[in-house]
C-alpha positions in Angstrom: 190.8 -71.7 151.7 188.0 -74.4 150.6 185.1 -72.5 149.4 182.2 -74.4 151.7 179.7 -74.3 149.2 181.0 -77.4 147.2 178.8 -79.8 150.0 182.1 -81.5 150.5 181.9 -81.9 154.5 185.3 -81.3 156.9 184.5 -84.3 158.8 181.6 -86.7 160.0 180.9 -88.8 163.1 181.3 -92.4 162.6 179.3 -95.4 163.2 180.6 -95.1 166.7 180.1 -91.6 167.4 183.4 -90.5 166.8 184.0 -87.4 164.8 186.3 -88.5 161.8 188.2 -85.1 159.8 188.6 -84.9 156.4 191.8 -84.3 154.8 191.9 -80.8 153.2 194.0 -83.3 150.4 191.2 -85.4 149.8 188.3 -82.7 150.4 190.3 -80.6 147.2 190.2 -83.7 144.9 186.8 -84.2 145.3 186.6 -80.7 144.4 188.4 -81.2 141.5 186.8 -84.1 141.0 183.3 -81.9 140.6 185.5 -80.6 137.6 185.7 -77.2 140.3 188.2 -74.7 142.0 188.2 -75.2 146.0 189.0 -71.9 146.4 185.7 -70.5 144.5 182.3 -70.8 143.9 180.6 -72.9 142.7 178.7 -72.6 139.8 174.5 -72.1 140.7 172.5 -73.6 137.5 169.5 -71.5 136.9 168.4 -74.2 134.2 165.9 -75.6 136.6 163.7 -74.7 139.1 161.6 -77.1 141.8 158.7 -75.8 143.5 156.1 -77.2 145.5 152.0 -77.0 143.7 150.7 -73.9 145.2 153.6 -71.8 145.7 153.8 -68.4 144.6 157.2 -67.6 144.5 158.7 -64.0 143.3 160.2 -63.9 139.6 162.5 -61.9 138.5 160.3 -60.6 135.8 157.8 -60.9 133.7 157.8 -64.4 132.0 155.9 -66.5 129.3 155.1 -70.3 130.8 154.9 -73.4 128.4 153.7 -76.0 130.5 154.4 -79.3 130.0 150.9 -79.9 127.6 152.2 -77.2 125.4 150.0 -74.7 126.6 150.9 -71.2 127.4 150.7 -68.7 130.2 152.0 -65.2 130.7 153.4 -64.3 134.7 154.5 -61.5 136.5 155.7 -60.6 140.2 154.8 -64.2 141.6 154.7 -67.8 140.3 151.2 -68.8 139.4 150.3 -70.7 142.5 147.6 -72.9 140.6 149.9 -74.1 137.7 149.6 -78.1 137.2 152.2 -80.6 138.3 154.5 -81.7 136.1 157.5 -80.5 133.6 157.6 -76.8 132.6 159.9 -74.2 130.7 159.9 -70.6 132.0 161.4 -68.3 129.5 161.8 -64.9 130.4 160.3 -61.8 128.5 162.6 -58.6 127.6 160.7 -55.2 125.9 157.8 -57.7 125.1 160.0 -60.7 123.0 160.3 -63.9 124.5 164.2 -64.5 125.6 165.1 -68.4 124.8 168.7 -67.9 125.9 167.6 -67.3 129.7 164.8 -70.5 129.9 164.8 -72.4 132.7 163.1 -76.2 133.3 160.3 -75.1 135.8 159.3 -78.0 138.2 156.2 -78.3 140.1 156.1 -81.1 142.4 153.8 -82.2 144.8 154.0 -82.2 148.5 154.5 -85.9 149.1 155.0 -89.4 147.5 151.7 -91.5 146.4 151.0 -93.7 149.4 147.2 -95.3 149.9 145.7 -94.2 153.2 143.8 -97.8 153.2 147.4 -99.3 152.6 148.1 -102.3 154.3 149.5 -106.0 152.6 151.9 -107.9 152.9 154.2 -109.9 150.3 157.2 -112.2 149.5 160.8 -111.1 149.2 162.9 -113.0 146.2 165.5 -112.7 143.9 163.9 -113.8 141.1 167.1 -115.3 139.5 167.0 -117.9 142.1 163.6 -119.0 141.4 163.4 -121.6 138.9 160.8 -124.2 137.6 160.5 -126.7 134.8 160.3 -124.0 132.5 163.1 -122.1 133.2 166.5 -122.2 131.1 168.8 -122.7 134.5 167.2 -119.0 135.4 164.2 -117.7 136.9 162.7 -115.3 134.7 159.4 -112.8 134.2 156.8 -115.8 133.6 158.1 -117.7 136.5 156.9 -114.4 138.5 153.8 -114.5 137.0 153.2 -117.9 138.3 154.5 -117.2 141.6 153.2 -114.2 142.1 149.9 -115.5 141.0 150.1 -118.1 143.3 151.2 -116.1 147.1 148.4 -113.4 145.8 146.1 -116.2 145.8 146.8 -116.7 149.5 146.6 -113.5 150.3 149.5 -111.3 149.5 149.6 -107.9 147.8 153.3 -107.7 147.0 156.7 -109.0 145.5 159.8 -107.7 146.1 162.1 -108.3 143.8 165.8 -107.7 143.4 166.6 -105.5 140.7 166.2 -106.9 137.0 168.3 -104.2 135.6 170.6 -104.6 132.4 174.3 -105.6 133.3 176.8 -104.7 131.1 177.2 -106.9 128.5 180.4 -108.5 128.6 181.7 -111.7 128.0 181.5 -112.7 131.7 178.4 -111.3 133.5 178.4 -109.3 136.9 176.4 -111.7 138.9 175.1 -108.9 141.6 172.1 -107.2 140.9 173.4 -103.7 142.4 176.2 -103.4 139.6 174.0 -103.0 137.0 174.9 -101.3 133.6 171.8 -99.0 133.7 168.8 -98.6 136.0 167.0 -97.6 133.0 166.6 -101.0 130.9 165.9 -104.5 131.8 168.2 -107.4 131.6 167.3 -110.0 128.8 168.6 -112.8 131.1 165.0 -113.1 132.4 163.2 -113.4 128.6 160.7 -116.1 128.9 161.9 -117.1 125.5 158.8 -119.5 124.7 156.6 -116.7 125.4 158.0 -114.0 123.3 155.6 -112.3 120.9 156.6 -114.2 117.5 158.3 -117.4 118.8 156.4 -119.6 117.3 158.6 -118.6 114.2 161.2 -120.7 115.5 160.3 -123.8 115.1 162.0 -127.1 115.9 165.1 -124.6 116.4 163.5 -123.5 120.1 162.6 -127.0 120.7 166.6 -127.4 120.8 167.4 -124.1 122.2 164.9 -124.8 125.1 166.0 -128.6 126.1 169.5 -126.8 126.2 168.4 -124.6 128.5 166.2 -126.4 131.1 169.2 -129.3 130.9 171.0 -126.1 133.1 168.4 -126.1 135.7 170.7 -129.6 137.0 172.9 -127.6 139.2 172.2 -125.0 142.1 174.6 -122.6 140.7 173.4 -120.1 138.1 175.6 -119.7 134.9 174.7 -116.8 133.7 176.6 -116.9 130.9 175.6 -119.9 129.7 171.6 -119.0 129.9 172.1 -115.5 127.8 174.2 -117.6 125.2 171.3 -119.4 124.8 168.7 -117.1 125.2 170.5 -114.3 122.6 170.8 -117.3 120.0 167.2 -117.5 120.6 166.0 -114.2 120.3 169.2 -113.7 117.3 167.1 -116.1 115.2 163.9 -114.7 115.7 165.0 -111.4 114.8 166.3 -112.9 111.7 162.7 -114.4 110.9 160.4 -111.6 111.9 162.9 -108.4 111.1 161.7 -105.1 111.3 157.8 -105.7 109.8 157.1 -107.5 113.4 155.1 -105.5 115.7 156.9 -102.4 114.4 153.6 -100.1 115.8 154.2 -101.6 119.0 157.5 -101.2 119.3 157.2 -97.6 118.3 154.9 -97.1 121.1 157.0 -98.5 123.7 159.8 -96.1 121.8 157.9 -93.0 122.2 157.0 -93.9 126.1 160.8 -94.6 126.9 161.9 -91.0 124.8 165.5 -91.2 123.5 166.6 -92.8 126.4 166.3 -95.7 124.3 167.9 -95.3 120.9 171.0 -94.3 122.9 170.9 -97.5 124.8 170.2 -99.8 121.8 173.2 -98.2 119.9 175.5 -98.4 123.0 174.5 -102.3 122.6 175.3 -102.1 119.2 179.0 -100.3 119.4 179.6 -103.2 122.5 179.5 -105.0 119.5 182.0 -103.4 117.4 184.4 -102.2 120.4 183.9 -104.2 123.4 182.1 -103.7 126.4 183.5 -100.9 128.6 183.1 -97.8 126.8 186.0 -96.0 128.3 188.3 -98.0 125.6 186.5 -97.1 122.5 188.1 -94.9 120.4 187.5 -91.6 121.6 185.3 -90.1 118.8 182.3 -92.5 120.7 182.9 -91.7 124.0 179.8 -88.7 123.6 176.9 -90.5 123.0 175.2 -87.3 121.0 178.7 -86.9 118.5 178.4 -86.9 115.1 180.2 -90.2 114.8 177.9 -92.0 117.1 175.0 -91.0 115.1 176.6 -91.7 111.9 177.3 -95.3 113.3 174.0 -95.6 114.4 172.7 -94.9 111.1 174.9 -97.8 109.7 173.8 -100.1 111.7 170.2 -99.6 112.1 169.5 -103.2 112.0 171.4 -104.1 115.0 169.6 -101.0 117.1 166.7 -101.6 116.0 167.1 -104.8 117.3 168.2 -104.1 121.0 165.0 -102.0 120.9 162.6 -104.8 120.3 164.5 -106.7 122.7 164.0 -104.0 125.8 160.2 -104.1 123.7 160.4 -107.9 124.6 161.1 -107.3 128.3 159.0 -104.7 128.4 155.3 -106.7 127.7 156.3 -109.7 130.0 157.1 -107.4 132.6 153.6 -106.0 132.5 152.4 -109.3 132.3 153.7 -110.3 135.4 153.0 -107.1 136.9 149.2 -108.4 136.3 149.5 -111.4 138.7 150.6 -109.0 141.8 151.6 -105.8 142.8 155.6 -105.6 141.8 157.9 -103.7 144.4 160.9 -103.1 142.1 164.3 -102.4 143.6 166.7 -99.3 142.6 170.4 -99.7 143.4 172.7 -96.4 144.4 174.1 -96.7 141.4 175.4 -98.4 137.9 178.8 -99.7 136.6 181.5 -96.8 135.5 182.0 -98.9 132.6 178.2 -99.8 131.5 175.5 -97.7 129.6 174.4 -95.2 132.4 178.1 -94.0 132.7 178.3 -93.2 128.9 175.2 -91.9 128.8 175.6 -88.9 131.8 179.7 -88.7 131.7 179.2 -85.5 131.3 177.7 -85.2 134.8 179.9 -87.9 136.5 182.7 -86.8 139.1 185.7 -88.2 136.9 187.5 -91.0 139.2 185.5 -90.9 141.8 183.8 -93.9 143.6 180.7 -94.2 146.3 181.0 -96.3 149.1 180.9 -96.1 153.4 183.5 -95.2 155.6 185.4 -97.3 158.1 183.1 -99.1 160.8 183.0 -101.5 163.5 181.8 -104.3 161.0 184.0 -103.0 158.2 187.2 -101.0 159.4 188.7 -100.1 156.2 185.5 -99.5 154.6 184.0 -99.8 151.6 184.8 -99.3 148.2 181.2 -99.9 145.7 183.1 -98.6 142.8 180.2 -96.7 141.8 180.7 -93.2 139.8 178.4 -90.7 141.5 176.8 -87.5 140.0 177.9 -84.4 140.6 175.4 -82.0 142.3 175.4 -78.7 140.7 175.5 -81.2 136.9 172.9 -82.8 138.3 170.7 -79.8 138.4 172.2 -78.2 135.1 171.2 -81.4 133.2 167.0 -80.3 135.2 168.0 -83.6 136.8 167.0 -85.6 133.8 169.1 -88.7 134.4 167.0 -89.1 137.9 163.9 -88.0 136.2 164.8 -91.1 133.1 166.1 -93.2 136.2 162.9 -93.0 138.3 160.4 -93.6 135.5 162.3 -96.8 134.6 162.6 -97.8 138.1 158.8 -97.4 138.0 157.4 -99.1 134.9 155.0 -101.5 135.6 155.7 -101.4 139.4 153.1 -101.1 142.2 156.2 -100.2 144.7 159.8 -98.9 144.9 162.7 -100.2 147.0 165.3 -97.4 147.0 168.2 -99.2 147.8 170.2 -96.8 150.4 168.2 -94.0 150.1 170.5 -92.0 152.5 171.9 -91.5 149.2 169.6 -88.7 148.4 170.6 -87.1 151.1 174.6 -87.2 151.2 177.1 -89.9 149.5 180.2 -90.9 150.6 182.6 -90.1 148.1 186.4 -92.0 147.6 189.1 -89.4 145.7 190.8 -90.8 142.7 193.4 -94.2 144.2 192.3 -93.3 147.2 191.1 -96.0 150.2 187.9 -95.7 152.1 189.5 -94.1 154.8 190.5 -91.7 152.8 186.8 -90.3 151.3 184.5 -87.9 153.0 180.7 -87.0 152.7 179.4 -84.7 149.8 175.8 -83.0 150.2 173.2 -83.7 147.8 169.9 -81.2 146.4 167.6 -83.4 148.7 164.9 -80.7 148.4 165.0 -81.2 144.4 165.8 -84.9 144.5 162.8 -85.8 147.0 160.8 -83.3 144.8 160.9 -85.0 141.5 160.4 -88.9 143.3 157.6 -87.4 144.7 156.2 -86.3 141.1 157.1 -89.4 139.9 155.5 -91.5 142.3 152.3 -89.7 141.8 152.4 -90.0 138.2 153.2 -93.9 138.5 150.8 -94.5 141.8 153.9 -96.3 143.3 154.5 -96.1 147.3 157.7 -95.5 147.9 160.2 -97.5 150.6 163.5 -95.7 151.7 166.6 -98.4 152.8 167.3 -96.4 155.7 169.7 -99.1 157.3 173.3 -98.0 158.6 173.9 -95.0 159.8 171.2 -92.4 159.7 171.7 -88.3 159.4 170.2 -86.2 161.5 167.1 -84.9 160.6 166.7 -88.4 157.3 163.9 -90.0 158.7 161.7 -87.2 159.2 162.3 -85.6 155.9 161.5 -89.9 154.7 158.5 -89.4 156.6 157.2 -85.9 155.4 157.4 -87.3 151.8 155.3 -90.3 152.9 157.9 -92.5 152.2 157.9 -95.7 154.3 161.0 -96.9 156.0 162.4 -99.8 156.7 162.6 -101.9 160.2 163.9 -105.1 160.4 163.8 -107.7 163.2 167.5 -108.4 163.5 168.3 -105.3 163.8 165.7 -103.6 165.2 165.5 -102.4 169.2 161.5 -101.9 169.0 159.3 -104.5 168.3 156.9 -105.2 165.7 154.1 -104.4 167.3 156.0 -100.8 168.3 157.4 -100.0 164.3 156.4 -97.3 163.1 153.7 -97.6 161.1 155.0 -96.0 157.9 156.8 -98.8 157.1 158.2 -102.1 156.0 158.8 -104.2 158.3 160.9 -107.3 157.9 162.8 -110.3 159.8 166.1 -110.3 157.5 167.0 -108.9 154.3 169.4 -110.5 151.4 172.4 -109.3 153.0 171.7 -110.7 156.6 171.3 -114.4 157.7 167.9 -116.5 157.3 165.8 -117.7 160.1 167.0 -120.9 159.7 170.0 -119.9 159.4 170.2 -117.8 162.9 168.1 -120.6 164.9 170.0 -123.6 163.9 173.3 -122.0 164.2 174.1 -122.9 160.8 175.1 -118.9 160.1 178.2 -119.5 162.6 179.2 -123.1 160.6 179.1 -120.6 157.5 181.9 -118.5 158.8 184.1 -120.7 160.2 183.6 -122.6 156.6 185.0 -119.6 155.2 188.0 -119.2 157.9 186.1 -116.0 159.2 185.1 -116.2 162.9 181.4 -115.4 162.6 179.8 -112.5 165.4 178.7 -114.6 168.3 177.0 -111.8 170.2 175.0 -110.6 167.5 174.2 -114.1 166.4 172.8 -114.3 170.0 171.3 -111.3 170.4 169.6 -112.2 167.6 168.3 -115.9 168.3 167.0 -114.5 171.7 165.1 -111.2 170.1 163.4 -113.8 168.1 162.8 -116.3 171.4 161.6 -113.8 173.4 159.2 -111.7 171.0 157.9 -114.6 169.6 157.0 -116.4 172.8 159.4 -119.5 171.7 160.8 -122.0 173.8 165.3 -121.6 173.3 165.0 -125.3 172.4 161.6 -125.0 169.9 162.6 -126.8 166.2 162.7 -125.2 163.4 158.9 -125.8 162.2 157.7 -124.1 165.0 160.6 -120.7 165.2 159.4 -120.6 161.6 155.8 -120.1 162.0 156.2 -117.8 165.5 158.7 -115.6 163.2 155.6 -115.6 160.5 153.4 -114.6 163.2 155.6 -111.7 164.5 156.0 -110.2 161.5 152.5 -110.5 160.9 151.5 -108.7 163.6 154.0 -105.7 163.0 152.5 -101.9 162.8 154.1 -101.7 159.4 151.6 -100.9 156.5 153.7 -103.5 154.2 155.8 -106.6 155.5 157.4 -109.2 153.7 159.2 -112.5 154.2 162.4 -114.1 152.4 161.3 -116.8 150.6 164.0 -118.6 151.9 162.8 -118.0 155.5 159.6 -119.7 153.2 161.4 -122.9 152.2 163.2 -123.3 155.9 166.7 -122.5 154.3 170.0 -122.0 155.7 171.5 -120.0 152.4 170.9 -116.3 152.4 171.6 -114.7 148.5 174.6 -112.7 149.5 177.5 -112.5 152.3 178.5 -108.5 152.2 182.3 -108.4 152.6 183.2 -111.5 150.6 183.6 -112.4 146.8 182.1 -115.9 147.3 180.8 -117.5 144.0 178.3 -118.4 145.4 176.7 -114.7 146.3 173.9 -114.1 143.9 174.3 -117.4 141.9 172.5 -120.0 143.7 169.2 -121.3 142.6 166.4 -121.7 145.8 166.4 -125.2 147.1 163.3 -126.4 145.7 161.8 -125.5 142.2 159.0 -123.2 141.7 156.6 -126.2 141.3 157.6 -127.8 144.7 157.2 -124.3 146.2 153.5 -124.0 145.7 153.2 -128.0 146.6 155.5 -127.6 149.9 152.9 -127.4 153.1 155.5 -126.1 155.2 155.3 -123.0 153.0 151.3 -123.1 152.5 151.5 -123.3 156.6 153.7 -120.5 157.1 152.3 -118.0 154.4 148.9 -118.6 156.1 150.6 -118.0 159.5 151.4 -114.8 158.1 148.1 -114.3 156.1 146.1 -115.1 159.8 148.5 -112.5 161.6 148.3 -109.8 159.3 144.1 -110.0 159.4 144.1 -109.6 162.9 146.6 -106.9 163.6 145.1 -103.6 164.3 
C-alpha cells in the first residue's frame, strides 16, 4: 500500500471539474523518483525549522541559540518568542555540552511579504531582448533599460517588468526562451552593455570593430542570439586579457562575498563547459558533484578562467544596479531551470532523478504539457534548510523593487511527469508551502521587494487566500478576467494581456485569427470574441472604433483598475500585432523578435506619449 505521506496525490480535478485518478504505476515512480519506498515513510528532516517572529514553541530540551549575527543565547521549555528574524542554528545541550551532531537551521520568518501600504504605480511590461536602439549589438541589453526606464518614469511610471535575464546554459546554440534558463541565480551576459563595462576603454580601436559588428545585427527583426554573445564574449575575452586579475579585484571580492559560494561553483561550472561541453550529465563522472575533490582540484587549475566568469557576473552585476536606478525593476522568476544547466548540477542531490514539471491535460491543451523541468524533491528540500530557494530568492531579488513569480501555484503543489512518461500520465505532488511562503516572506523583507504571485490556470482551493495572507499581490488580467477593473481586487496586478496571450492590436484588428490560420491552426473564435467585446463594452468603445482610439480606452481601463500596480505591454504601447510567444508552438519566431520600432523612435512615437499619459491621467484619478 502507498504510504500517503509522500504528497504524491491519488487524483485531481481537471480544468473542467472532472476528477482525473492517478495510476498507482505512476504514483510509485514518482515515489521512487523522490529516491523513496511507497510502502514507508518518509524521511522527516529535523535539519531545519521555520517559525513565525513571536512564537514560542515547545523544545525538546534545553538548547544553546547562535543567531544569525553570531551571537548566543541559551533556551529551555519554549522558543524565545522575541528572537530576531533571520537564519539561526539551534544546537541542542546534553549534561551541560553543546551537541553539534543534533543542530538544526532555526528559521524565523515574518508574518507576511514587504508590501507598501501607500503602494500604488503603475509600469511597462517588456522583454528587454526585444528592445533595441542604436546602441545595441542586435540585443537590448541593461543600458537600453536604463534609458527606457528613465524615460516612462519620467512620465509617470514606477515600474518595469521585465522577463527574466537569467543565465542560459551555455551552449553552442542558445535556448531562446527566457523560462529555460540554466540558473535563476546569475545573469545572462547576452545583455552586457559592452561599451559601458568598467575597463573598456582598454580596448581600443578593437571595440570600435567589435561594436560596428554588432549594431550592423540590429538590420533584421529576428534576434540571433548566438551571434551577439560571439561578439560580446570576444569583447569581454579581450578585456579580460588587458585588465586580468589586478582590475577591480576589491570590488569583485565584494560582490563575491554578497553572492556566498554560490558563485565560485557557478564560475567553475562555466569553466568545465569549457573543457567538457555544456550539459553536465556527460562529463565524466568524477565532476558530476560540484563539492568532489576533482572539481576543486580543476578549479584550482584553472583559476584564471573562474576567476574570470566571476568578474563577468561582477560586470552584470553593476549595470544591473545601474538600471535599477532609473526605475523600480519587477524581476521575473521562472518555475524552474534546464536539467542540463548550472542549477541542476548544483542541487542534483535534491532533484527527483527523471522527473519533469509540467500541467495536465486541458481543454486548451489535451495531452498536456511537458516543461522538461527537473523539480525538487520536498523532504531534500528541507534537509538542504531549503538553501537552493533561499540562494534562488536572493538572486531573484538583487537590485529589484518587485518579484514576478512565474506560476506561483508552484509553491503550493507541482505537477509532476514519471520517467518516459506523457502528461497524461503525471499526477500532483504537495509542496512545504508553510516553509516555502516563510522564507519568500523573509526575503522579501530583507530586499523591500513586493511580491506578485502568477496565479493564472487553475487555482487550488484555499491558494489565493494563503497569496493574500502573505501580502502577496495576484494577478488579474482583462482577457481573462470575469470582474472588471474597477471590481479587481485590490491586492493586485492588474493587466490587459500578458506575453503568452494576444496584443490589443492584435484581438481588435482580428489579426490574432490571420496568425493561426498562417500557421494551419484554426485560431479560438469564441474567445477571440469574447474577448474583443469585454474590451468594447468595458471600455465604452464603439464595435467599429480604430485602433487609436481601442488603444487609448484599453489605457484608460486599466488605469482605472483597483489593482495597487498595473502595467501595459509595450507592444499594446507601439500598436502591435506580434505578441513575444505563442504557447503550444516551436515557432522561431517566439522570443526572437526585436519590437517594431527602436528604442529611440519609442520615446519619439506620440501615439505612445498619448497612450502612456492616457494611462498616467487614469491612474491619478482612480480611487
Amino acid at each position: 500500500m502507498i504510504h500517503d505521506g509522500w504528497g504524491v496525490a491519488a487524483g485531481y480535478e481537471d480544468a473542467l471539474g472532472r476528477w482525473t485518478e492517478v495510476a498507482e504505476g505512476s504514483r510509485r515512480a514518482l515515489i521512487e523518483a523522490m529516491g523513496g519506498d511507497p510502502e514507508e515513510t518518509p524521511p522527516d528532516p529535523w535539519d531545519v525549522w521555520v517559525v513565525r517572529q513571536g512564537a514560542s514553541e515547545p523544545l525538546m530540551g534545553p538548547v544553546l541559540l547562535v543567531l544569525e549575527d553570531g551571537s548566543e543565547r541559551h533556551a529551555e521549555g519554549l522558543l524565545p518568542a522575541d528572537l530576531p528574524l533571520g537564519y539561526h542554528d539551534l544546537h541542542p545541550v546534553r549534561d551541560g555540552d553543546v551537541r553539534e551532531d543534533g543542530s538544526t537551521r532555526l528559521i524565523v520568518t515574518p508574518d507576511a511579504c514587504h508590501l507598501a501600504d501607500d503602494l500604488r504605480t503603475w509600469g511597462v511590461a517588456l522583454q528587454l531582448y526585444a528592445l533595441r536602439s542604436a546602441h545595441s549589438w542586435g540585443v537590448g541589453d541593461l543600458a537600453d533599460l536604463a534609458t527606457f526606464g528613465g524615460w516612462v518614469a519620467g512620465r509617470g511610471a514606477g515600474v518595469a517588468l521585465i522577463n527574466p535575464i537569467d543565465a542560459p546554459r551555455p551552449a553552442e546554440r542558445l535556448d531562446p526562451s527566457p523560462y529555460f534558463p540554466g540558473t535563476r541565480r546569475f545573469r545572462d551576459p547576452l545583455y552586457l552593455r559592452i561599451e559601458q563595462l568598467e575597463g573598456a576603454e582598454l580596448l581600443g580601436d578593437h571595440l570600435g570593430a567589435l561594436s560596428r559588428a554588432g549594431r550592423s545585427l540590429n538590420g533584421r527583426r529576428e534576434i540571433d542570439r548566438d551571434a551577439v554573445m560571439r561578439l560580446k564574449w570576444a569583447a569581454l575575452e579581450a578585456l579580460w586579457s588587458r585588465a586580468g586579475h589586478g582590475a577591480f579585484a576589491n570590488e569583485v571580492e565584494e560582490f563575491a562575498t554578497y553572492v556566498g559560494p554560490a558563485l565560485d561553483r557557478f564560475a567553475t561550472y562555466n569553466a568545465l563547459v569549457e573543457r567538457f561541453g555544456d550539459d553536465w550529465r556527460a562529463w565524466p563522472a568524477a565532476y558530476h558533484a560540484p563539492d568532489s575533490a576533482d572539481v576543486a582540484a580543476f578549479a584550482s587549475e584553472e583559476a584564471d578562467r573562474v576567476a574570470f566568469h566571476r568578474w563577468v557576473q561582477w560586470q552584470l552585476d553593476r549595470q544591473l544596479h545601474r538600471a535599477s536606478r532609473s526605475i523600480g525593476l519587477m524581476r521575473d522568476l521562472p518555475v524552474g531551470f534546464d536539467p542540463a544547466g548550472f542549477d541542476a548540477w548544483d542541487f542534483a542531490d535534491s532533484l527527483a532523478s527523471g522527473v519533469s514539471v509540467g500541467a495536465p491535460p486541458d481543454e486548451l491543451g489535451p495531452e498536456g504539457q511537458d516543461w522538461q523541468l527537473p523539480p525538487f524533491i520536498p523532504w531534500k528540500l528541507r534537509a538542504a534548510g531549503f538553501a537552493p530557494w533561499v540562494e534562488t530568492l536572493r538572486g531573484a531579488l538583487r537590485h529589484a523593487a518587485a518579484l514576478r513569480i512565474d506560476h506561483v501555484l508552484g509553491l503550493f503543489r507541482q505537477f509532476w511527469i514519471p520517467p518516459g512518461a506523457t502528461p497524461a500520465e503525471g499526477g500532483y505532488v504537495r509542496f512545504p508551502t508553510r516553509e516555502l511562503l516563510g522564507v519568500l516572506s523573509l526575503e522579501s523583507q530583507r530586499a523591500q521587494a513586493y511580491i506578485v504571485g502568477e496565479d493564472l490556470g487553475t487555482v487550488g482551493e484555499g491558494v489565493r487566500e494563503e497569496l493574500a495572507a502573505h501580502r502577496m499581490l495576484r494577478y488579474q488580467v482583462l482577457w481573462l478576467d470575469e470582474d472588471a477593473p474597477e471590481h479587481w481586487a485590490p491586492d493586485s496586478l492588474g493587466a490587459l494581456t500578458t506575453h503568452d496571450l494576444p496584443t490589443v492590436a492584435g484581438v481588435w484588428t482580428g489579426a490574432e485569427a490571420v496568425v493561426y490560420r498562417d500557421l494551419g491552426r484554426e485560431p479560438d473564435e469564441p474567445f477571440l470574441a469574447r474577448v474583443r467585446g469585454r474590451l468594447s463594452d468595458r471600455a465604452g468603445l464603439d464595435p467599429d472604433a480604430p485602433l487609436e482610439e481601442a488603444a487609448l480606452a484599453a489605457h484608460r481601463l486599466l488605469g482605472g483598475a483597483r489593482s495597487r500596480v498595473v502595467v501595459t505591454q509595450v507592444e499594446d504601447l507601439l500598436g502591435v500585432t506580434d505578441r513575444p510567444n505563442i504557447p503550444g508552438t516551436s515557432l522561431p519566431r517566439n522570443w526572437t523578435l526585436a519590437l517594431a520600432e527602436p528604442l529611440e523612435a519609442i520615446t519619439e512615437d506620440p501615439a505612445v506619449t498619448h497612450r502612456l499619459s492616457a494611462l498616467d491621467d487614469a491612474r491619478g484619478g482612480a480611487a
